[in-house]
N, CA, C and O of each residue as an XYZ file, in Angstrom:
696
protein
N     105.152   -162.761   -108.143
C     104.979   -163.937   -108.975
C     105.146   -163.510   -110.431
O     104.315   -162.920   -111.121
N     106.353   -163.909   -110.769
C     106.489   -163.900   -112.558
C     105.556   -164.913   -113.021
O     105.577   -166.014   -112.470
N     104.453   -164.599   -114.298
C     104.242   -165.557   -114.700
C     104.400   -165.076   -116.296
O     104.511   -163.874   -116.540
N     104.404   -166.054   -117.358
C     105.034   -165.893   -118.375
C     104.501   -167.530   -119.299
O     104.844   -168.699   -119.124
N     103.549   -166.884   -120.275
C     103.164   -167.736   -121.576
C     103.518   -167.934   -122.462
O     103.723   -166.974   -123.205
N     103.812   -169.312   -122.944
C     104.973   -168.893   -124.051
C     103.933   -170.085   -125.198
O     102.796   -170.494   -124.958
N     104.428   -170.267   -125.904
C     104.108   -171.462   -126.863
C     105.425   -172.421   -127.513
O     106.392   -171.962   -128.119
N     105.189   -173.740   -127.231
C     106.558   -174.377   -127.079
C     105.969   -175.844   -127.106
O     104.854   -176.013   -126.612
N     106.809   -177.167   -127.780
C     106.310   -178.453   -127.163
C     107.045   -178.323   -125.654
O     107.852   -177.515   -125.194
N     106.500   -179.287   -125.213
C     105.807   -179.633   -123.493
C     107.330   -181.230   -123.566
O     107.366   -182.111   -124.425
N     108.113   -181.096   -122.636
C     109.421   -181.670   -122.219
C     108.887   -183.055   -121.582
O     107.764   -182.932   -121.094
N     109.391   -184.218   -121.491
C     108.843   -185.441   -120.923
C     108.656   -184.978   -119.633
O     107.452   -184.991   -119.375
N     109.412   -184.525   -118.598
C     109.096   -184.015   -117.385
C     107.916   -183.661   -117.119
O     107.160   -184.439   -116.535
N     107.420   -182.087   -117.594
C     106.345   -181.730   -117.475
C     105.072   -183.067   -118.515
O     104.075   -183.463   -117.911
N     105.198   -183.307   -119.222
C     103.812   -184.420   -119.639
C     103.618   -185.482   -118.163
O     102.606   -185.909   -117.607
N     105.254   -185.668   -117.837
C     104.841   -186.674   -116.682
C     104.401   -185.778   -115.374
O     103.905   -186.414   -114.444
N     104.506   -184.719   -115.263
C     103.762   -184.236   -114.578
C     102.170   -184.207   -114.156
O     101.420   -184.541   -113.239
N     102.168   -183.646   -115.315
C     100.414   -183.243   -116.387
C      99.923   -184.893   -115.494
O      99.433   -185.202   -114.407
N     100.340   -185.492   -116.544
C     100.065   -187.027   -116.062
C      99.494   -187.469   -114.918
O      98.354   -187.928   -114.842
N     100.522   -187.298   -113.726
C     100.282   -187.644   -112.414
C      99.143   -186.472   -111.664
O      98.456   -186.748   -110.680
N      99.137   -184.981   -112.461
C      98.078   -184.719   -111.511
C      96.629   -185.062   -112.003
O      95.661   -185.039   -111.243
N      96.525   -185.508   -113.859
C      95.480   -185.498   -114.396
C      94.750   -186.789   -113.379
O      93.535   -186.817   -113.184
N      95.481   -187.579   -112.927
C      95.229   -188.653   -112.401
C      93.920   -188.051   -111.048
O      92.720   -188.227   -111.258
N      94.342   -187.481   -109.961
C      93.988   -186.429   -108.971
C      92.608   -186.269   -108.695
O      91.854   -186.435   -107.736
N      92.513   -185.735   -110.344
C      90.906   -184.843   -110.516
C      90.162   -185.598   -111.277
O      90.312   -185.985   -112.436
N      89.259   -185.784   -110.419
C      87.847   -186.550   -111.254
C      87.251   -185.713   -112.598
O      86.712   -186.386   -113.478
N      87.355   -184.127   -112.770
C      87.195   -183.123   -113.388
C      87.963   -183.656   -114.738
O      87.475   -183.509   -115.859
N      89.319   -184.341   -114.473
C      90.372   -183.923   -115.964
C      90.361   -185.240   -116.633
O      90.799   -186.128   -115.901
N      90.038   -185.580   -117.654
C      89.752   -186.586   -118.848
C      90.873   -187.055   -118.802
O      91.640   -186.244   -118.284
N      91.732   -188.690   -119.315
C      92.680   -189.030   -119.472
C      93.503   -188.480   -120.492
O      92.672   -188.165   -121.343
N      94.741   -188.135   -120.980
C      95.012   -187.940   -121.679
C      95.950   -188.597   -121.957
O      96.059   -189.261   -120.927
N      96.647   -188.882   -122.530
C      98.041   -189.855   -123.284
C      99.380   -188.933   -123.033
O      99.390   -187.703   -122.998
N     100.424   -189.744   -122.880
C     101.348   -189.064   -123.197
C     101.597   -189.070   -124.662
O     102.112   -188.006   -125.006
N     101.410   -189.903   -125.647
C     101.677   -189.262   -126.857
C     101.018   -188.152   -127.499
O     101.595   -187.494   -128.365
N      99.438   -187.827   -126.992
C      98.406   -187.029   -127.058
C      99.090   -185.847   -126.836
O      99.056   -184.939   -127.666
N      99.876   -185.744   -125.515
C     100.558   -184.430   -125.239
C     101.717   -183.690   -126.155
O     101.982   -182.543   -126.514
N     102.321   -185.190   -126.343
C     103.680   -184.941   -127.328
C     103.014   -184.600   -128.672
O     103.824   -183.792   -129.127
N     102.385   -184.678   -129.259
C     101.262   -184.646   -130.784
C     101.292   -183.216   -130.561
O     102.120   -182.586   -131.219
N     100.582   -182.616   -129.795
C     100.098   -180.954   -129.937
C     101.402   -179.912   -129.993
O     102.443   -179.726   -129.363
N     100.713   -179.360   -131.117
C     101.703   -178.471   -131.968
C     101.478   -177.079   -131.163
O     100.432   -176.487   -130.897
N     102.711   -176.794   -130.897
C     102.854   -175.481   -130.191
C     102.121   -175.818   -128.928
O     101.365   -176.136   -129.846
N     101.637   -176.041   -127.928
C     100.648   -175.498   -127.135
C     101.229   -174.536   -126.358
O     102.402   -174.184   -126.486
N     100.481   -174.108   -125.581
C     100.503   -173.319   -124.884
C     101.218   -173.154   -123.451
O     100.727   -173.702   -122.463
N     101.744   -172.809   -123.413
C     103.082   -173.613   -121.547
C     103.087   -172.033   -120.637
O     103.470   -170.928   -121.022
N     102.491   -172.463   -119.287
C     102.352   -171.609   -118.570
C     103.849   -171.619   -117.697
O     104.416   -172.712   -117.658
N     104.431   -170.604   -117.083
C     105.661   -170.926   -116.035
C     105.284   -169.846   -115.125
O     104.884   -168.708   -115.374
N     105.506   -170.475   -113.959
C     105.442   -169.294   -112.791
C     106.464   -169.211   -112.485
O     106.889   -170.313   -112.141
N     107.555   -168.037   -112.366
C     108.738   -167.711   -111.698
C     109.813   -169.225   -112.500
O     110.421   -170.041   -111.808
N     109.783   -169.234   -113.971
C     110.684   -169.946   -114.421
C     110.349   -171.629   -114.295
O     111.067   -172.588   -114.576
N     109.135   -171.581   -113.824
C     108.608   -173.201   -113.113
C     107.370   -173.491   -113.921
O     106.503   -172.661   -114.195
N     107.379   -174.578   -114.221
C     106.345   -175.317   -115.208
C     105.139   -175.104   -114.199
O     105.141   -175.437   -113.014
N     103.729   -174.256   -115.147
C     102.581   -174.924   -114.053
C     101.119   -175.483   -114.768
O     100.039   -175.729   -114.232
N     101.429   -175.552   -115.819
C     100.408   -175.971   -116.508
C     100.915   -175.840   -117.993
O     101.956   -175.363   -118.446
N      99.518   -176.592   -118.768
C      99.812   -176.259   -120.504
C      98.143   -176.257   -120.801
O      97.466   -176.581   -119.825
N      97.290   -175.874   -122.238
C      96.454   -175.829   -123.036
C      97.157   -176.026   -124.263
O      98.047   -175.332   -124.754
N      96.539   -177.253   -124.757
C      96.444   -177.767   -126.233
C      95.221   -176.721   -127.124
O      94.233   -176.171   -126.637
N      95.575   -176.701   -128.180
C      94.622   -175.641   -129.219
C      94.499   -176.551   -130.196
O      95.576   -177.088   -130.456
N      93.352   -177.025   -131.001
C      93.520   -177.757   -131.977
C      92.865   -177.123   -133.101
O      91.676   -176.994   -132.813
N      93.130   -176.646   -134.315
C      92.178   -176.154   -135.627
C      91.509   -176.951   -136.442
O      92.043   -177.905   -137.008
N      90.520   -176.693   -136.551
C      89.520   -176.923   -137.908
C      88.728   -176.202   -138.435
O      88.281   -175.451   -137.569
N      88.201   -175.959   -139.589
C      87.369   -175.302   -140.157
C      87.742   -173.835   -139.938
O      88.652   -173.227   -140.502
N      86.671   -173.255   -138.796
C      87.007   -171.664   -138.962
C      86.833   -171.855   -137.068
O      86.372   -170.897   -136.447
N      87.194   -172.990   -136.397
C      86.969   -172.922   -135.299
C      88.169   -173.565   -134.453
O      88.940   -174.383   -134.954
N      88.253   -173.148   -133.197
C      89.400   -174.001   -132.386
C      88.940   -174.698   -131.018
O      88.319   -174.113   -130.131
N      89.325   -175.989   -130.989
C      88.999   -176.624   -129.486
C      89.664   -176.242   -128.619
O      90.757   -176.680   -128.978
N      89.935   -175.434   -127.174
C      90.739   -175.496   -126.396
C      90.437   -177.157   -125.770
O      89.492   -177.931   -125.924
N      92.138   -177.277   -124.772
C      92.188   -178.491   -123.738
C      92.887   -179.495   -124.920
O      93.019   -179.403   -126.141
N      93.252   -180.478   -123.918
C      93.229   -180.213   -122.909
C      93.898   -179.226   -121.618
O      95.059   -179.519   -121.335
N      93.474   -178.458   -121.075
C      93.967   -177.288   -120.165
C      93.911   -177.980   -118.934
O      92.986   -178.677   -118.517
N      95.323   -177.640   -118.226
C      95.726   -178.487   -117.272
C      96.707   -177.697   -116.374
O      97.797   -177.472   -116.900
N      96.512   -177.207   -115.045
C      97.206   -176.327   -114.213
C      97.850   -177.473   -113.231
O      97.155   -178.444   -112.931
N      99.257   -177.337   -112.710
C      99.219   -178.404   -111.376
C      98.498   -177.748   -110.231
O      98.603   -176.571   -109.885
N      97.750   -178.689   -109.696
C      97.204   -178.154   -108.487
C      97.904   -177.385   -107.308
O      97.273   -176.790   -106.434
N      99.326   -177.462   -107.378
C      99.622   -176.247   -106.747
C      99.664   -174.795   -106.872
O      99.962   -173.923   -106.056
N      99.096   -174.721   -108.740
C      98.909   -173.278   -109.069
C      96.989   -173.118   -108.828
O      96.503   -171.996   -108.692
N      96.289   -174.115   -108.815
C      95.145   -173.692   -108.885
C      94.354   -172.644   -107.555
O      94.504   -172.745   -106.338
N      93.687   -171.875   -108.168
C      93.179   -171.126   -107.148
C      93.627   -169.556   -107.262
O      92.957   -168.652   -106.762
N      95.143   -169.295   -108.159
C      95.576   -168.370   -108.164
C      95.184   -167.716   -109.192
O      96.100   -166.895   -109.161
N      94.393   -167.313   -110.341
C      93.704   -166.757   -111.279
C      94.274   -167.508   -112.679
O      93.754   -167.494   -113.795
N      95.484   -168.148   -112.256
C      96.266   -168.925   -113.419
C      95.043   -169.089   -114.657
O      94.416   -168.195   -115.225
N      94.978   -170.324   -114.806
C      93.764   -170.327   -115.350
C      92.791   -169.466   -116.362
O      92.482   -169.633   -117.542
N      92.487   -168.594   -115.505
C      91.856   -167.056   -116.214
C      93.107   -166.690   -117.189
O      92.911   -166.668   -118.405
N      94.087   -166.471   -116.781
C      95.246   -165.700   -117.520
C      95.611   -166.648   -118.966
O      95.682   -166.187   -120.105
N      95.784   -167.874   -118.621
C      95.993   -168.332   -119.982
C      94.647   -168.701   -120.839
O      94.728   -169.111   -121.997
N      93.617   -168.548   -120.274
C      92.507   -168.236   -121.108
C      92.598   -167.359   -122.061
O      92.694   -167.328   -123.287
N      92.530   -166.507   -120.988
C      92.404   -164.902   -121.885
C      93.593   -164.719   -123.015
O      93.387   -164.059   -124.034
N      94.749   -165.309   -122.768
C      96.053   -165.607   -123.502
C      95.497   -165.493   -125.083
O      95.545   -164.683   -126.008
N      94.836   -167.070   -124.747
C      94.757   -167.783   -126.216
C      93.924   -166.910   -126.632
O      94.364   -166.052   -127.398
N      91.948   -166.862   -126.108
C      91.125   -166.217   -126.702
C      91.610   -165.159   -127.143
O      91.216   -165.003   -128.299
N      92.392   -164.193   -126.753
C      93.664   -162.844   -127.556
C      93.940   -162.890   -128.230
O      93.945   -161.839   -128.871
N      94.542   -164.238   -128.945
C      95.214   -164.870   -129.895
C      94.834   -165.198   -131.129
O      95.462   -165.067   -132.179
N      93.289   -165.827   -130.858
C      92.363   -166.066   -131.884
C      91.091   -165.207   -131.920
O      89.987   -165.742   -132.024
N      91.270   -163.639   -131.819
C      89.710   -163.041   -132.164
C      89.038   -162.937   -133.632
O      88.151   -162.112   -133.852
N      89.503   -163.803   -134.595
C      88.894   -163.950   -135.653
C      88.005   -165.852   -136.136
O      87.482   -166.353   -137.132
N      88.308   -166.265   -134.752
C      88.161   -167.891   -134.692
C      86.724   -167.991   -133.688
O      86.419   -167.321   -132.701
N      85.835   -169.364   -134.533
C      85.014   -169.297   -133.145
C      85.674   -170.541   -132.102
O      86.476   -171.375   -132.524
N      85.213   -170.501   -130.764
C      86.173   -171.417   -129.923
C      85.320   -171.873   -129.117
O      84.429   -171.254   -128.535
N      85.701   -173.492   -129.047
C      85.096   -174.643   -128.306
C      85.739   -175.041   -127.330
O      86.832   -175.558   -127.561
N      85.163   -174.900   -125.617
C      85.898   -175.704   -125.173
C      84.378   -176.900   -124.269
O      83.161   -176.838   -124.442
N      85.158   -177.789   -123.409
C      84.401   -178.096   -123.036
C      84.773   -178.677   -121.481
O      85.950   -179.035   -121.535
N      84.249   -178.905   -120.157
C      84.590   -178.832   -119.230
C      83.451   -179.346   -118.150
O      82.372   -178.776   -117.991
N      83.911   -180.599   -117.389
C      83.233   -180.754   -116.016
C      83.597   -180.300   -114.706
O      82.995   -180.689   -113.705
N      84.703   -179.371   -114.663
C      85.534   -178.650   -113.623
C      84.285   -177.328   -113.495
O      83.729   -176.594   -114.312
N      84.225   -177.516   -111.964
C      82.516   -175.848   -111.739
C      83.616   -174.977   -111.928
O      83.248   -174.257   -112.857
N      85.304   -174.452   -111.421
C      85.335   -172.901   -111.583
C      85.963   -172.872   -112.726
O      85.850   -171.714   -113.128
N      86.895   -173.830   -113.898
C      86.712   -173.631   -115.163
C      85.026   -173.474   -115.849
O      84.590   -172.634   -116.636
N      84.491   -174.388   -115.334
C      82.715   -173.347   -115.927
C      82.784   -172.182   -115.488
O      82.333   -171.393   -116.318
N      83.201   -171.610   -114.403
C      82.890   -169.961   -114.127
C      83.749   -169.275   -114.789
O      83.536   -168.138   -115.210
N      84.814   -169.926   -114.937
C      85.909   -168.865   -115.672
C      85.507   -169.315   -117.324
O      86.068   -168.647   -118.193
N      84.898   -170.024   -117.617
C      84.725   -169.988   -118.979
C      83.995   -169.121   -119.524
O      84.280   -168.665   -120.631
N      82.393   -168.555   -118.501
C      81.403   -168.350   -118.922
C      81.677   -166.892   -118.432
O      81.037   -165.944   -118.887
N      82.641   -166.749   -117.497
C      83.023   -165.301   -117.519
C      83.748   -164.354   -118.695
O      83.756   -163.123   -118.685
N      84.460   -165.362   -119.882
C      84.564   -164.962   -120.943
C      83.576   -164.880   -121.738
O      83.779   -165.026   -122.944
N      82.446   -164.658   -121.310
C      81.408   -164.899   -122.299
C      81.237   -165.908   -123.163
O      80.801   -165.572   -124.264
N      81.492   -167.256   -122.955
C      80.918   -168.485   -123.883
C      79.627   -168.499   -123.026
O      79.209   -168.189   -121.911
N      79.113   -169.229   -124.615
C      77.509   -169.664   -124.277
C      77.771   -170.659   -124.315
O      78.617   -171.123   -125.079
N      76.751   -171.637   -123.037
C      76.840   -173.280   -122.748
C      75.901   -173.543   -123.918
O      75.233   -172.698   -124.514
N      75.952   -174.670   -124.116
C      75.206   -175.488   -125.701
C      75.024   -176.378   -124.594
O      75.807   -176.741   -123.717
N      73.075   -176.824   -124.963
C      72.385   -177.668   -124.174
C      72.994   -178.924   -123.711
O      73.152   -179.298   -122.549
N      73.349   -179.584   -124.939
C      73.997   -181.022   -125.153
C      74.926   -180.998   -126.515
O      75.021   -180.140   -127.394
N      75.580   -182.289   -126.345
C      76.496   -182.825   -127.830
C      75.653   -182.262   -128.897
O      76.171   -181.426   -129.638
N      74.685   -182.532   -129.041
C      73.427   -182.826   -129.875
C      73.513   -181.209   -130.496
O      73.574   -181.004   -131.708
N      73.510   -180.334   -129.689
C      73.230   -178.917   -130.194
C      74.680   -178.290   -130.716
O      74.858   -177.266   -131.376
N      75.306   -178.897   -130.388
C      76.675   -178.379   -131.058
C      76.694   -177.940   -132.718
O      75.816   -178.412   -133.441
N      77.502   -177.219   -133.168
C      77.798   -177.216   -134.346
C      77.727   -178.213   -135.268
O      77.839   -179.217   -134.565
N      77.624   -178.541   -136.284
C      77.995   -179.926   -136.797
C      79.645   -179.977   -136.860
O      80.146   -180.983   -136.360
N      80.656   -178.865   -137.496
C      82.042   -178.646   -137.624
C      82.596   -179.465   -136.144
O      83.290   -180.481   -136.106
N      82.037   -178.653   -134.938
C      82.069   -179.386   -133.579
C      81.854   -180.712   -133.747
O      82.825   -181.464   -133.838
N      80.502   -181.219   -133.815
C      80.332   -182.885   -133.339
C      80.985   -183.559   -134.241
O      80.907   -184.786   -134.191
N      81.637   -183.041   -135.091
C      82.346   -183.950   -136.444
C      83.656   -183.713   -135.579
O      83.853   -184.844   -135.134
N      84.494   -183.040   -135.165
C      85.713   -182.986   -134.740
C      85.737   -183.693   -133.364
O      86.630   -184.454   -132.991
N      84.649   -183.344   -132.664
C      84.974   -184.097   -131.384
C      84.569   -185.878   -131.637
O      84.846   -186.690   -130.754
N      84.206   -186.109   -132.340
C      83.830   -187.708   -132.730
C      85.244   -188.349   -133.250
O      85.781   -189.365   -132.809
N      85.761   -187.400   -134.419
C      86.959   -187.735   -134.522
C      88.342   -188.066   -133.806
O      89.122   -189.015   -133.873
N      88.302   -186.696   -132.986
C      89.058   -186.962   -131.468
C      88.720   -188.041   -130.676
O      89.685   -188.710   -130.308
N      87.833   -188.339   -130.376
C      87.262   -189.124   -129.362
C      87.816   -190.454   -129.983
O      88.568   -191.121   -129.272
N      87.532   -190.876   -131.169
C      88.206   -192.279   -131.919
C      89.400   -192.408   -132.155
O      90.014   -193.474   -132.210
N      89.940   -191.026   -132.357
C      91.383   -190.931   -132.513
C      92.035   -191.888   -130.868
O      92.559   -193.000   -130.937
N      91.892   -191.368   -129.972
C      92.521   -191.132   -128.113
C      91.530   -192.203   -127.736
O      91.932   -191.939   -126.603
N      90.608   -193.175   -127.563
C      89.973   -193.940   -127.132
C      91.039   -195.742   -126.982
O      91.337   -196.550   -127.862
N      91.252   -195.740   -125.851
C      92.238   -196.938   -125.671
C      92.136   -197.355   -124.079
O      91.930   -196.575   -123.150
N      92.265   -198.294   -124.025
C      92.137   -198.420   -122.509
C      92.312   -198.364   -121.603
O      91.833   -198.984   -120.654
N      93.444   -197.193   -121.688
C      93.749   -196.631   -120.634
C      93.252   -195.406   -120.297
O      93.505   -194.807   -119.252
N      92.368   -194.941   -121.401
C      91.235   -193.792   -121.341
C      90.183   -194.748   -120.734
O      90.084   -194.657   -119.511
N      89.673   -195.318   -121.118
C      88.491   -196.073   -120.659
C      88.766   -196.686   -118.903
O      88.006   -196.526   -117.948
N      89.495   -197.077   -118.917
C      90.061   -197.293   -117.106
C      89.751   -196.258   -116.349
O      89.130   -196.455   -115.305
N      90.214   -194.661   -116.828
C      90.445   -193.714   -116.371
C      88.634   -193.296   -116.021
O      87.949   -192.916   -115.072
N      88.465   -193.680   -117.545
C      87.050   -192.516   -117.129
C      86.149   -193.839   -116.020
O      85.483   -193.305   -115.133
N      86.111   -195.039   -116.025
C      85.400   -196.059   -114.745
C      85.987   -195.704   -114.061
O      85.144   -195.128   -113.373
N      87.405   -195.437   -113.320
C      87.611   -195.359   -111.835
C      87.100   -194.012   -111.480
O      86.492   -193.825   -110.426
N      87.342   -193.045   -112.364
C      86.574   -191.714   -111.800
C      85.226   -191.576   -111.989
O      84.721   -190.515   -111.620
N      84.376   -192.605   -112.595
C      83.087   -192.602   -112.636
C      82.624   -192.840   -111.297
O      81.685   -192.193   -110.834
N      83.313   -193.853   -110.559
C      83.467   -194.261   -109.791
C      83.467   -194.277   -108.297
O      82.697   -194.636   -107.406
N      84.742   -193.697   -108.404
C      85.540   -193.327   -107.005
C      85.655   -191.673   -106.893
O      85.684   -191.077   -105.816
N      85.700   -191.212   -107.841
C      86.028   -189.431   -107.273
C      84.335   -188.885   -108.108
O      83.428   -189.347   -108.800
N      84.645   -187.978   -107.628
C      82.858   -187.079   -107.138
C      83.496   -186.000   -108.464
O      84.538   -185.345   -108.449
N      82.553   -186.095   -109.459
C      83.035   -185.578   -110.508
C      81.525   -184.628   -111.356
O      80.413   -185.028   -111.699
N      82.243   -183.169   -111.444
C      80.948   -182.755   -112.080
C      80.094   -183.072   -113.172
O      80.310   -184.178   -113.668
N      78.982   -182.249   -113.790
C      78.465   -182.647   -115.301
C      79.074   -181.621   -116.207
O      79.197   -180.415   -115.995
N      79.385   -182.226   -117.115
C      80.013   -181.634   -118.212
C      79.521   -180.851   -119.181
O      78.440   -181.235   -119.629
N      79.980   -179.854   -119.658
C      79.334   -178.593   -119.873
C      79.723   -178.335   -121.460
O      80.906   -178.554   -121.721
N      79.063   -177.993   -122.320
C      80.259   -177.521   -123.504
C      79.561   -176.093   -123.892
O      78.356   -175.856   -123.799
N      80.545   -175.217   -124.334
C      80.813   -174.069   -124.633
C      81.216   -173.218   -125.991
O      82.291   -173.524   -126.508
N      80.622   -172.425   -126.457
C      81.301   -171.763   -127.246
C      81.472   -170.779   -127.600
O      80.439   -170.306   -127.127
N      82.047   -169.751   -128.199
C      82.569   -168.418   -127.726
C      82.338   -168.139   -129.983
O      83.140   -168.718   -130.715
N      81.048   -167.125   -130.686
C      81.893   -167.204   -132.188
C      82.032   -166.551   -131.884
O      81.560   -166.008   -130.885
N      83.566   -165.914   -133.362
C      84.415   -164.642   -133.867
C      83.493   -163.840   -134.041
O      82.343   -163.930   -134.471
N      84.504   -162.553   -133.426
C      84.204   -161.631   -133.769
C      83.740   -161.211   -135.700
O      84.298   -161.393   -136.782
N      82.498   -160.621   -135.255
C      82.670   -160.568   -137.105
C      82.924   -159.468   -138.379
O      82.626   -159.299   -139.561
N      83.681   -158.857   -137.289
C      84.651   -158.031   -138.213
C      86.502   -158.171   -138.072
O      87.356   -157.323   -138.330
N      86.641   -159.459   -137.608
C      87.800   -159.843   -137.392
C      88.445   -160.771   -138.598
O      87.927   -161.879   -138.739
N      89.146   -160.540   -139.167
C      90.181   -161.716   -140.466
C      90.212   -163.031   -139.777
O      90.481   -163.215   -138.589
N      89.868   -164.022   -140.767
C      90.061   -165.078   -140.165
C      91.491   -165.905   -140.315
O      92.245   -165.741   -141.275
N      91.694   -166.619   -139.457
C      93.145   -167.424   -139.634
C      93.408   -168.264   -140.930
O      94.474   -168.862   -141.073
């Protein structure tokens, strides 16, 4: 298995991909296709020349949100996942990094990088609850809101966890 990370925008194909499996998992938040097309550089996984996922990175302050991170379920299970983790966190050891997640083995693979879970919203950073409020108003439309009732719903969906990983602090910052 070649696999190979690159950083690149994400082709209508693969978003309509993303799309149809985000649909799937009660775990994966709605996302937009313009949401996808918006993120600068992300992150594009290929197995053997074949699209199998992407992670969006977003900056602020002295910190970065991962996600949305999104494997097709025909790569899940294979450490994928772990690998483009470790990718990015590589990428940014002078950044602190937020992600956040109701998927249990993205919680295991998160917390196996050593992020610490934060109790609630509430305990977050302020830099955090100011960016994710913003996001959240930014992407809030009703076809997010559909998404998150039918999977409230109908698919068996974990509790959501948030995370954060600070810089190293003898590392330059970005």
């Amino acid at each position: 298995m070649n696999v190979s990370i690159k950083r690149r925008s994400l082709t209508e194909s693969e978003i309509t991909r993303l799309m149809q499996d985000i649909r799937l998992f009660p775990d994966l938040a709605y996302v937009s296709p313009a949401r996808w097309r918006r993120l600068i550089d992300p992150y594009v996984l290929e197995v053997d020349r074949v699209f199998a996922g992407a992670c969006g990175v977003y900056r602020f302050d002295h910190w970065i949100k991962l996600g949305p991170l999104v494997l097709l379920k025909k790569y899940h299970g294979k450490g994928l996942g772990k690998r483009l983790l470790k990718t990015i966190i590589d990428d940014y050891p002078a950044v602190s990094v937020f992600i956040t997640s109701s998927h249990p083995a993205a919680q295991h693979t998160v917390e196996s990088f050593g992020f610490q879970q934060v109790s609630s919203f509430f305990s977050l950073p302020k830099e955090v609850k100011r960016f994710l409020i913003r996001q959240l108003t930014e992407h809030m439309n009703i076809s997010f809101l559909y998404e998150a009732i039918r999977k409230g719903f109908s698919l068996r969906k974990g509790k959501r966890k948030f995370y954060v990983k600070l810089a190293d602090a003898g590392a330059a910052s970005i």
